[in-house]
C-alpha positions in Angstrom: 84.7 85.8 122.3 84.0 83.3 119.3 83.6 79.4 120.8 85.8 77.6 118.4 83.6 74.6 118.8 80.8 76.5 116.3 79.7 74.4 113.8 76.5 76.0 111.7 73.0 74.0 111.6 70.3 74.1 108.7 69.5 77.6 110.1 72.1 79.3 109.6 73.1 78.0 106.3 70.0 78.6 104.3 67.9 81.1 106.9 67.4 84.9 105.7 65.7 87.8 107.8 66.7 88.2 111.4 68.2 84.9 111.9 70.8 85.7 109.1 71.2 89.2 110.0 72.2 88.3 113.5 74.5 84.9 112.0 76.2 87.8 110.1 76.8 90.3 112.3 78.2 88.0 114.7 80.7 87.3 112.1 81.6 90.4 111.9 82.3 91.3 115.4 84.5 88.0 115.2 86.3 89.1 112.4 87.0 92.8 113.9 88.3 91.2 116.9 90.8 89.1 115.6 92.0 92.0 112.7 90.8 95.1 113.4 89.7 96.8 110.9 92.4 96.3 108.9 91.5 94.2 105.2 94.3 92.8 103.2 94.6 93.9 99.4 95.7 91.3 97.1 95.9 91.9 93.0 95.3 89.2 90.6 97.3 89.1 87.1 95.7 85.3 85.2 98.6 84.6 83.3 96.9 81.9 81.2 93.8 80.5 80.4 95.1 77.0 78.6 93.9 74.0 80.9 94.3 70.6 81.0 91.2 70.0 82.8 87.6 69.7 81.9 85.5 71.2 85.2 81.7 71.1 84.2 81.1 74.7 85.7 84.7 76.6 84.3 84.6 78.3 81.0 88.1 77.3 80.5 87.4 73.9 80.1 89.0 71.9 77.7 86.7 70.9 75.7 85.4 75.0 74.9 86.7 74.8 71.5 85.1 78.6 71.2 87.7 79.8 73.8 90.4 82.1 72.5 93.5 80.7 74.6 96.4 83.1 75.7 99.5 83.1 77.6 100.5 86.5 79.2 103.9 87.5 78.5 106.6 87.5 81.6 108.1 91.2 80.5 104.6 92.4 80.4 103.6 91.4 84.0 106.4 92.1 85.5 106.5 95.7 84.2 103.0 96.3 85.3 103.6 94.7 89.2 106.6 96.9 89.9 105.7 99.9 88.0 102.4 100.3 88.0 100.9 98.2 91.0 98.4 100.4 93.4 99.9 101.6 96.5 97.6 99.7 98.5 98.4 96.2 97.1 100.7 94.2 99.3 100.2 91.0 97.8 99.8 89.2 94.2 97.8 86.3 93.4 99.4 84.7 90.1 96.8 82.3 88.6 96.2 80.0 85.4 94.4 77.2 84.4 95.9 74.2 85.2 99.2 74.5 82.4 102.7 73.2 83.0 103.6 75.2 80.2 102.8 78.9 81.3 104.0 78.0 85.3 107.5 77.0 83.8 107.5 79.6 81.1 106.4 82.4 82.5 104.8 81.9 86.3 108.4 80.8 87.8 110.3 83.5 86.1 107.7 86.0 87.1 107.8 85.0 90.8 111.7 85.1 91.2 111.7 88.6 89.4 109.3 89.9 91.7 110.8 88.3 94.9 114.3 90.4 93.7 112.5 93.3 92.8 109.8 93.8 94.9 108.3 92.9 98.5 105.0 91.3 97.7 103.6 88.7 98.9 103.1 85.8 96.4 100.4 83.8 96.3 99.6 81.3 93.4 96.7 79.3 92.0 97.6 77.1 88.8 96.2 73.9 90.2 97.5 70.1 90.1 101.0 69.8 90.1 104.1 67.5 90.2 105.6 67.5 94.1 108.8 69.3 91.9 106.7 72.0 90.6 105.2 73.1 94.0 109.0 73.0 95.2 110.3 74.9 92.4 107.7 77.4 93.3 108.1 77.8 96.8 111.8 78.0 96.5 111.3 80.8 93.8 109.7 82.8 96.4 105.7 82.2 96.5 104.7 81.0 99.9 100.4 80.5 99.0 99.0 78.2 97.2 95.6 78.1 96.8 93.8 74.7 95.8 90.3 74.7 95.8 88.3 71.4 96.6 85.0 72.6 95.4 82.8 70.3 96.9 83.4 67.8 99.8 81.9 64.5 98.3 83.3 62.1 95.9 80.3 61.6 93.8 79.6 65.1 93.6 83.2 65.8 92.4 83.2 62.7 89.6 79.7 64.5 88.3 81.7 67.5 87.8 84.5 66.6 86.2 86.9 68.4 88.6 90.4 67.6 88.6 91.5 63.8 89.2 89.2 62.9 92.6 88.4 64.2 95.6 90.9 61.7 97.2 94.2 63.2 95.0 92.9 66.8 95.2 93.0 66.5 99.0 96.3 64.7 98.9 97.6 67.4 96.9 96.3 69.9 99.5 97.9 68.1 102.4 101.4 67.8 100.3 101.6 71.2 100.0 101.1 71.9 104.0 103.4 69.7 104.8 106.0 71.0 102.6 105.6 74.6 103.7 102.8 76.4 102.3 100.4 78.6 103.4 97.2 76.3 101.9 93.8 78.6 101.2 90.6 76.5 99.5 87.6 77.1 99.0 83.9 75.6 97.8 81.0 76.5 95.4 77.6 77.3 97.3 74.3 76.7 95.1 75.3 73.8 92.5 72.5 71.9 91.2 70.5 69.9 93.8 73.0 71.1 96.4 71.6 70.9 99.8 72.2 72.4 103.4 73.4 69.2 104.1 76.2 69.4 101.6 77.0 73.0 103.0 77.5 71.7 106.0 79.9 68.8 104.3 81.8 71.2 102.7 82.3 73.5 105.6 83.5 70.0 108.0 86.0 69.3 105.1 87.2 72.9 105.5 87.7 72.4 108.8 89.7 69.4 108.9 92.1 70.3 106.2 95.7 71.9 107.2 94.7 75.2 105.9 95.2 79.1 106.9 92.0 80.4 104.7 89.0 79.6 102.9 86.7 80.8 99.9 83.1 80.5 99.3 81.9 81.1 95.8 78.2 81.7 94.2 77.7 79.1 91.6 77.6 81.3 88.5 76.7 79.0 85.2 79.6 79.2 82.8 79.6 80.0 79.5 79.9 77.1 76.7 79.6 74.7 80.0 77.5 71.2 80.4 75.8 73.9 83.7 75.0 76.8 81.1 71.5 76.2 81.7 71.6 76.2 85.2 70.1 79.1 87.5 73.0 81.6 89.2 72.6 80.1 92.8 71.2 82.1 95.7 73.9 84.3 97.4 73.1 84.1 101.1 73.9 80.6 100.9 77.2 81.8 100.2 76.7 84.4 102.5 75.6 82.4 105.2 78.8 79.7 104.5 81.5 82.6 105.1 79.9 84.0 108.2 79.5 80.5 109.2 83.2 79.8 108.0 84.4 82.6 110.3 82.4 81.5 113.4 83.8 78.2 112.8 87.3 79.5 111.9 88.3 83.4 113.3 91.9 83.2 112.3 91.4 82.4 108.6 91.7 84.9 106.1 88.2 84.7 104.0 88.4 86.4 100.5 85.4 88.2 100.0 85.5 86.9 95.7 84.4 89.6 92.7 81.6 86.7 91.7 79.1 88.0 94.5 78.4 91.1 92.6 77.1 88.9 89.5 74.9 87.1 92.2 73.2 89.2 94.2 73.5 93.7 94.2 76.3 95.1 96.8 77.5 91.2 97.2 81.0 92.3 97.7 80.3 94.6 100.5 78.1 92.0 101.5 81.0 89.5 101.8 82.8 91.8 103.7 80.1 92.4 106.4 79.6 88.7 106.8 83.2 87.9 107.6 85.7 88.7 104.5 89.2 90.2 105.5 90.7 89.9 102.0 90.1 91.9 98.7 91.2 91.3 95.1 92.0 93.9 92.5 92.3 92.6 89.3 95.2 93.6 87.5 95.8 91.2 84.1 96.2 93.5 81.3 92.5 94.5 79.6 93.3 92.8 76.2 93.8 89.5 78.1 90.7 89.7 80.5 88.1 88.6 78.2 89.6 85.5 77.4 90.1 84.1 81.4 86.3 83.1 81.5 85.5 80.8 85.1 82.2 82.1 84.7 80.9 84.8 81.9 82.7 87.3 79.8 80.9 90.3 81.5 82.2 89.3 85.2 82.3 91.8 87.3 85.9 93.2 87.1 87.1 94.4 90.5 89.4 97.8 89.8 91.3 99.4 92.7 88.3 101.9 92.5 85.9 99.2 93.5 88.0 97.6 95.7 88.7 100.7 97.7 85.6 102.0 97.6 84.2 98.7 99.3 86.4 98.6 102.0 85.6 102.8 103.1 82.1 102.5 102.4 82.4 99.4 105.5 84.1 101.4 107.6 87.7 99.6 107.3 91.1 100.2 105.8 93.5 98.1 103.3 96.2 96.6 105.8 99.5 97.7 105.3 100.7 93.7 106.1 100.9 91.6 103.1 99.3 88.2 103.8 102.8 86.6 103.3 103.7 89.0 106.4 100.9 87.8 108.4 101.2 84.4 108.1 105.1 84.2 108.8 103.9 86.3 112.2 101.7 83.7 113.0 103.6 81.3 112.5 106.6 82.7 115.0 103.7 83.2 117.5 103.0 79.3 117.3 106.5 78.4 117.6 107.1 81.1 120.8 104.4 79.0 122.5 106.1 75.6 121.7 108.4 74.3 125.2 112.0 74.4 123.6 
Protein backbone atom coordinates (compact mmCIF):
# COMPACT_ATOMS: atom_id res chain seq x y z
CA UNK A 1 0.00 0.00 0.00
CA UNK A 2 0.90 3.72 -1.16
CA UNK A 3 2.15 5.86 2.23
CA UNK A 4 0.04 8.94 1.64
CA UNK A 5 2.81 10.92 3.38
CA UNK A 6 4.98 10.61 -0.22
CA UNK A 7 6.24 13.68 -1.19
CA UNK A 8 8.95 13.33 -4.35
CA UNK A 9 12.74 14.64 -3.86
CA UNK A 10 15.12 16.03 -6.72
CA UNK A 11 15.48 12.34 -7.67
CA UNK A 12 12.56 11.51 -8.60
CA UNK A 13 11.56 14.61 -10.40
CA UNK A 14 14.33 15.01 -12.79
CA UNK A 15 16.14 11.31 -12.52
CA UNK A 16 15.93 8.91 -15.71
CA UNK A 17 17.19 5.18 -15.96
CA UNK A 18 16.45 2.80 -13.11
CA UNK A 19 15.61 5.30 -10.65
CA UNK A 20 12.70 6.57 -12.91
CA UNK A 21 11.77 3.24 -14.07
CA UNK A 22 11.25 2.05 -10.61
CA UNK A 23 9.41 5.80 -9.53
CA UNK A 24 7.06 4.78 -12.40
CA UNK A 25 6.21 1.56 -11.94
CA UNK A 26 5.46 2.08 -8.51
CA UNK A 27 2.91 4.47 -9.81
CA UNK A 28 1.50 2.09 -11.56
CA UNK A 29 0.88 -0.62 -9.13
CA UNK A 30 -0.67 2.39 -7.10
CA UNK A 31 -2.88 3.29 -9.62
CA UNK A 32 -4.07 -0.46 -10.43
CA UNK A 33 -4.84 -0.84 -6.94
CA UNK A 34 -7.02 1.85 -6.38
CA UNK A 35 -8.90 1.39 -10.16
CA UNK A 36 -8.27 -1.68 -11.56
CA UNK A 37 -7.66 -1.71 -14.70
CA UNK A 38 -10.35 0.18 -15.62
CA UNK A 39 -9.37 3.99 -17.48
CA UNK A 40 -12.04 6.54 -17.86
CA UNK A 41 -12.83 7.91 -21.52
CA UNK A 42 -13.66 11.45 -21.72
CA UNK A 43 -14.24 13.40 -25.29
CA UNK A 44 -13.45 16.89 -25.76
CA UNK A 45 -15.58 19.25 -28.18
CA UNK A 46 -13.56 23.26 -27.82
CA UNK A 47 -16.41 25.23 -28.47
CA UNK A 48 -14.51 28.51 -28.92
CA UNK A 49 -11.21 29.73 -29.26
CA UNK A 50 -12.04 33.77 -28.51
CA UNK A 51 -10.15 34.72 -25.07
CA UNK A 52 -10.02 37.40 -23.03
CA UNK A 53 -6.73 36.59 -21.71
CA UNK A 54 -3.17 36.97 -22.88
CA UNK A 55 -1.08 33.61 -21.41
CA UNK A 56 2.51 33.93 -22.81
CA UNK A 57 2.60 30.19 -23.76
CA UNK A 58 -1.30 29.76 -25.35
CA UNK A 59 -1.74 30.34 -29.00
CA UNK A 60 -5.13 31.76 -28.25
CA UNK A 61 -3.88 34.71 -26.78
CA UNK A 62 -5.26 37.87 -27.28
CA UNK A 63 -2.95 39.64 -28.71
CA UNK A 64 -2.43 36.66 -31.85
CA UNK A 65 -4.00 38.93 -34.35
CA UNK A 66 -3.09 35.88 -36.99
CA UNK A 67 -5.67 33.64 -35.13
CA UNK A 68 -8.82 32.83 -37.06
CA UNK A 69 -11.48 33.01 -34.13
CA UNK A 70 -14.63 30.75 -34.07
CA UNK A 71 -17.52 29.86 -32.09
CA UNK A 72 -18.97 26.32 -32.54
CA UNK A 73 -22.53 26.19 -33.12
CA UNK A 74 -24.97 24.63 -30.18
CA UNK A 75 -27.10 22.45 -32.97
CA UNK A 76 -23.89 21.25 -34.33
CA UNK A 77 -22.47 19.81 -31.02
CA UNK A 78 -25.24 18.68 -29.73
CA UNK A 79 -26.03 16.52 -32.81
CA UNK A 80 -22.67 15.08 -32.89
CA UNK A 81 -22.65 14.16 -28.66
CA UNK A 82 -25.87 12.24 -28.87
CA UNK A 83 -25.68 10.84 -32.23
CA UNK A 84 -22.46 10.27 -33.06
CA UNK A 85 -20.45 10.05 -29.69
CA UNK A 86 -18.16 6.60 -29.42
CA UNK A 87 -19.64 3.90 -27.34
CA UNK A 88 -16.82 4.07 -25.05
CA UNK A 89 -17.15 7.82 -24.05
CA UNK A 90 -18.87 8.36 -20.77
CA UNK A 91 -17.98 11.71 -20.22
CA UNK A 92 -17.52 15.20 -22.16
CA UNK A 93 -15.17 17.81 -21.47
CA UNK A 94 -16.73 21.22 -22.92
CA UNK A 95 -13.86 23.74 -23.20
CA UNK A 96 -13.15 27.45 -24.50
CA UNK A 97 -10.98 30.12 -24.04
CA UNK A 98 -11.90 32.20 -21.41
CA UNK A 99 -15.33 33.91 -23.28
CA UNK A 100 -18.48 34.91 -21.50
CA UNK A 101 -20.00 35.07 -24.72
CA UNK A 102 -19.79 31.40 -26.17
CA UNK A 103 -20.41 29.92 -22.23
CA UNK A 104 -23.88 31.87 -22.27
CA UNK A 105 -24.51 31.42 -25.91
CA UNK A 106 -23.75 28.24 -26.59
CA UNK A 107 -21.82 26.19 -23.48
CA UNK A 108 -25.11 26.54 -21.13
CA UNK A 109 -27.49 25.60 -23.70
CA UNK A 110 -25.33 22.71 -24.71
CA UNK A 111 -25.01 21.38 -21.21
CA UNK A 112 -28.74 21.41 -20.28
CA UNK A 113 -29.55 19.66 -23.67
CA UNK A 114 -27.24 17.09 -23.00
CA UNK A 115 -28.12 16.55 -19.30
CA UNK A 116 -32.08 15.93 -20.82
CA UNK A 117 -30.83 13.92 -23.50
CA UNK A 118 -28.08 12.08 -22.62
CA UNK A 119 -26.20 10.57 -19.43
CA UNK A 120 -22.76 11.95 -19.70
CA UNK A 121 -20.79 13.19 -17.42
CA UNK A 122 -20.04 16.98 -17.95
CA UNK A 123 -17.02 18.44 -17.28
CA UNK A 124 -16.05 22.05 -18.33
CA UNK A 125 -12.93 24.21 -18.74
CA UNK A 126 -13.77 27.93 -19.96
CA UNK A 127 -11.70 29.48 -17.19
CA UNK A 128 -12.29 32.78 -14.89
CA UNK A 129 -15.70 33.34 -14.20
CA UNK A 130 -18.39 35.39 -12.25
CA UNK A 131 -19.58 33.25 -8.93
CA UNK A 132 -23.16 33.40 -11.09
CA UNK A 133 -21.71 31.81 -14.08
CA UNK A 134 -20.15 28.78 -12.21
CA UNK A 135 -23.78 28.47 -10.59
CA UNK A 136 -25.54 28.74 -13.69
CA UNK A 137 -23.34 25.99 -14.81
CA UNK A 138 -23.53 23.62 -12.15
CA UNK A 139 -27.23 24.01 -11.98
CA UNK A 140 -27.46 23.32 -15.79
CA UNK A 141 -25.98 20.01 -15.13
CA UNK A 142 -21.94 20.07 -15.32
CA UNK A 143 -20.54 18.92 -12.01
CA UNK A 144 -16.31 19.47 -13.20
CA UNK A 145 -14.61 22.17 -13.57
CA UNK A 146 -11.27 22.22 -14.34
CA UNK A 147 -9.04 25.38 -13.56
CA UNK A 148 -5.62 25.04 -14.07
CA UNK A 149 -3.05 27.01 -11.90
CA UNK A 150 -0.09 26.46 -14.15
CA UNK A 151 2.65 27.24 -11.92
CA UNK A 152 2.67 27.56 -8.09
CA UNK A 153 4.55 30.99 -7.66
CA UNK A 154 3.44 34.41 -8.01
CA UNK A 155 6.32 35.79 -9.85
CA UNK A 156 6.40 33.06 -12.13
CA UNK A 157 2.63 33.54 -12.89
CA UNK A 158 2.90 37.68 -13.43
CA UNK A 159 5.93 36.65 -16.08
CA UNK A 160 3.45 34.72 -17.91
CA UNK A 161 0.69 36.66 -18.12
CA UNK A 162 -1.70 34.05 -16.85
CA UNK A 163 -5.08 34.98 -15.89
CA UNK A 164 -5.39 37.76 -13.03
CA UNK A 165 -2.81 36.32 -10.13
CA UNK A 166 -2.01 33.38 -8.56
CA UNK A 167 -3.83 34.69 -5.52
CA UNK A 168 -7.55 35.10 -7.62
CA UNK A 169 -6.90 31.97 -9.71
CA UNK A 170 -6.65 29.99 -6.41
CA UNK A 171 -9.53 31.79 -4.99
CA UNK A 172 -11.49 30.98 -7.88
CA UNK A 173 -10.36 27.30 -7.39
CA UNK A 174 -11.46 27.15 -3.84
CA UNK A 175 -15.01 29.01 -4.77
CA UNK A 176 -15.74 26.37 -6.89
CA UNK A 177 -15.13 23.45 -4.21
CA UNK A 178 -16.88 24.96 -1.87
CA UNK A 179 -19.83 25.51 -3.96
CA UNK A 180 -20.00 21.89 -5.19
CA UNK A 181 -17.71 21.00 -7.80
CA UNK A 182 -15.61 18.38 -8.53
CA UNK A 183 -12.19 20.80 -9.04
CA UNK A 184 -9.28 19.06 -11.41
CA UNK A 185 -5.93 21.43 -12.16
CA UNK A 186 -3.13 20.92 -13.35
CA UNK A 187 0.71 22.48 -14.06
CA UNK A 188 3.21 22.96 -16.99
CA UNK A 189 6.48 20.87 -16.47
CA UNK A 190 9.67 22.34 -18.50
CA UNK A 191 9.01 26.26 -18.70
CA UNK A 192 12.00 28.27 -19.11
CA UNK A 193 14.52 28.26 -16.25
CA UNK A 194 12.01 25.99 -14.44
CA UNK A 195 13.68 24.00 -11.74
CA UNK A 196 13.18 20.66 -9.63
CA UNK A 197 12.61 23.00 -7.07
CA UNK A 198 9.58 24.57 -8.70
CA UNK A 199 8.28 20.94 -9.51
CA UNK A 200 8.22 20.21 -6.28
CA UNK A 201 6.30 23.74 -5.61
CA UNK A 202 3.85 22.95 -7.94
CA UNK A 203 3.17 19.52 -6.83
CA UNK A 204 2.83 20.98 -2.77
CA UNK A 205 0.30 23.52 -4.25
CA UNK A 206 -1.52 20.49 -5.77
CA UNK A 207 -1.64 19.00 -2.74
CA UNK A 208 -3.08 21.53 -0.64
CA UNK A 209 -5.85 22.62 -2.98
CA UNK A 210 -9.60 21.10 -2.49
CA UNK A 211 -9.21 19.11 -5.58
CA UNK A 212 -10.31 15.43 -6.87
CA UNK A 213 -7.53 15.39 -9.94
CA UNK A 214 -4.66 16.81 -11.42
CA UNK A 215 -2.80 17.45 -14.90
CA UNK A 216 0.74 17.62 -15.78
CA UNK A 217 1.55 19.16 -19.16
CA UNK A 218 4.91 19.24 -21.37
CA UNK A 219 5.70 22.78 -22.07
CA UNK A 220 5.20 22.89 -25.83
CA UNK A 221 6.13 26.52 -27.32
CA UNK A 222 3.10 28.07 -28.92
CA UNK A 223 2.73 29.38 -32.03
CA UNK A 224 2.69 33.45 -32.55
CA UNK A 225 3.67 33.41 -28.59
CA UNK A 226 6.32 35.72 -26.60
CA UNK A 227 7.83 31.45 -25.73
CA UNK A 228 7.95 30.58 -29.66
CA UNK A 229 11.54 30.33 -29.38
CA UNK A 230 11.68 28.31 -26.54
CA UNK A 231 12.82 24.52 -26.58
CA UNK A 232 9.72 21.79 -26.15
CA UNK A 233 10.57 20.77 -22.50
CA UNK A 234 11.91 17.31 -21.55
CA UNK A 235 9.00 14.89 -21.03
CA UNK A 236 10.10 12.74 -18.04
CA UNK A 237 9.84 15.72 -16.06
CA UNK A 238 6.35 15.57 -16.77
CA UNK A 239 6.57 12.00 -16.51
CA UNK A 240 8.19 11.94 -13.42
CA UNK A 241 5.48 14.80 -11.90
CA UNK A 242 2.37 12.39 -12.61
CA UNK A 243 3.97 9.31 -11.13
CA UNK A 244 4.98 11.47 -8.45
CA UNK A 245 1.45 13.09 -8.35
CA UNK A 246 -0.01 9.59 -7.93
CA UNK A 247 2.37 8.48 -5.13
CA UNK A 248 1.53 11.59 -3.50
CA UNK A 249 -2.23 11.43 -4.39
CA UNK A 250 -3.78 7.56 -5.41
CA UNK A 251 -7.36 8.69 -5.47
CA UNK A 252 -7.07 11.39 -8.01
CA UNK A 253 -7.91 10.93 -11.46
CA UNK A 254 -4.61 11.99 -13.54
CA UNK A 255 -5.39 12.71 -17.38
CA UNK A 256 -2.77 11.31 -19.24
CA UNK A 257 -2.99 14.82 -21.99
CA UNK A 258 -2.58 14.34 -26.13
CA UNK A 259 0.55 17.03 -25.73
CA UNK A 260 2.96 14.10 -24.61
CA UNK A 261 3.03 12.63 -28.02
CA UNK A 262 4.47 16.12 -29.45
CA UNK A 263 7.10 15.73 -26.65
CA UNK A 264 8.61 12.73 -26.49
CA UNK A 265 7.54 9.18 -28.97
CA UNK A 266 4.71 6.81 -27.25
CA UNK A 267 4.26 9.81 -24.53
CA UNK A 268 0.61 8.95 -24.16
CA UNK A 269 1.18 5.35 -23.35
CA UNK A 270 3.87 6.61 -21.41
CA UNK A 271 1.45 8.80 -19.25
CA UNK A 272 -0.57 5.93 -18.73
CA UNK A 273 2.23 3.63 -17.32
CA UNK A 274 3.32 6.32 -14.98
CA UNK A 275 0.02 6.82 -13.40
CA UNK A 276 -2.79 8.30 -15.87
CA UNK A 277 -6.44 6.72 -15.35
CA UNK A 278 -8.14 9.27 -17.75
CA UNK A 279 -8.18 9.54 -21.62
CA UNK A 280 -9.35 12.21 -23.99
CA UNK A 281 -10.87 11.73 -27.43
CA UNK A 282 -11.12 14.65 -29.26
CA UNK A 283 -14.26 15.25 -30.77
CA UNK A 284 -14.79 19.17 -32.03
CA UNK A 285 -15.76 19.05 -35.56
CA UNK A 286 -12.46 18.95 -38.11
CA UNK A 287 -13.20 22.30 -39.72
CA UNK A 288 -13.00 23.91 -36.25
CA UNK A 289 -9.73 22.07 -34.94
CA UNK A 290 -7.23 24.06 -36.55
CA UNK A 291 -8.17 27.15 -35.15
CA UNK A 292 -8.15 25.95 -31.15
CA UNK A 293 -4.28 26.37 -31.04
CA UNK A 294 -2.74 25.99 -27.02
CA UNK A 295 0.19 24.87 -28.55
CA UNK A 296 0.79 24.25 -32.55
CA UNK A 297 -1.57 23.69 -35.45
CA UNK A 298 -0.21 20.04 -36.03
CA UNK A 299 -0.98 18.87 -32.33
CA UNK A 300 -1.38 15.56 -32.03
CA UNK A 301 -5.14 14.93 -32.45
CA UNK A 302 -6.29 12.07 -30.16
CA UNK A 303 -9.16 9.96 -32.28
CA UNK A 304 -11.07 7.15 -30.54
CA UNK A 305 -8.59 4.94 -32.62
CA UNK A 306 -5.69 6.31 -30.75
CA UNK A 307 -7.33 6.51 -27.71
CA UNK A 308 -8.41 2.91 -27.75
CA UNK A 309 -5.57 1.64 -29.05
CA UNK A 310 -3.53 3.13 -26.04
CA UNK A 311 -5.37 1.90 -23.44
CA UNK A 312 -5.28 -2.22 -25.10
CA UNK A 313 -1.83 -1.93 -26.01
CA UNK A 314 -1.39 -1.26 -21.76
CA UNK A 315 -3.18 -3.92 -20.90
CA UNK A 316 -6.46 -2.00 -19.56
CA UNK A 317 -10.01 -1.24 -20.52
CA UNK A 318 -12.19 2.10 -20.92
CA UNK A 319 -14.34 2.10 -17.64
CA UNK A 320 -17.82 1.89 -18.13
CA UNK A 321 -18.28 4.70 -14.97
CA UNK A 322 -18.38 8.15 -16.15
CA UNK A 323 -16.17 10.29 -13.91
CA UNK A 324 -19.37 12.21 -12.88
CA UNK A 325 -20.41 8.54 -11.58
CA UNK A 326 -17.29 8.11 -9.72
CA UNK A 327 -17.02 10.97 -7.97
CA UNK A 328 -20.73 11.16 -6.66
CA UNK A 329 -19.70 7.31 -5.34
CA UNK A 330 -17.00 8.71 -3.54
CA UNK A 331 -18.56 11.14 -2.32
CA UNK A 332 -21.46 8.84 -0.58
CA UNK A 333 -18.57 6.67 0.63
CA UNK A 334 -17.20 9.83 2.58
CA UNK A 335 -20.46 10.75 3.89
CA UNK A 336 -21.24 6.78 5.05
CA UNK A 337 -18.11 7.16 7.19
CA UNK A 338 -19.31 10.50 8.81
CA UNK A 339 -21.08 9.72 12.66
CA UNK A 340 -24.71 10.90 11.99
Amino acid sequence: MVSPSYFPGEPDLIGNGTHQAALHERARAATREQFGRGVFVRAVVEVSNFCRENCAYCGMRRDNRALHRYRAQHEQLAELLIEHRPASVTDVNIQAGEDPVAVRKIVLPLIRTLRRETSLGISVCLGSLTPELYAELFAAGASIYIMKFEVGDAASYERLEAPGTLTERLRHIRHLAANGWKVSSGFIAGLRGQTAADLAQNLRLADELPLHGCSVSPFVPGENTPLAGDPTSNANWTLNCMAALRLMRPDWVIPAVSALNLAVDDGYRRGLRAGANLTTMNLTPTDLREDYVIYKRERFIMTEERVLNAIAAEGLTPSRQSLADFYRGAAREVAATVPA
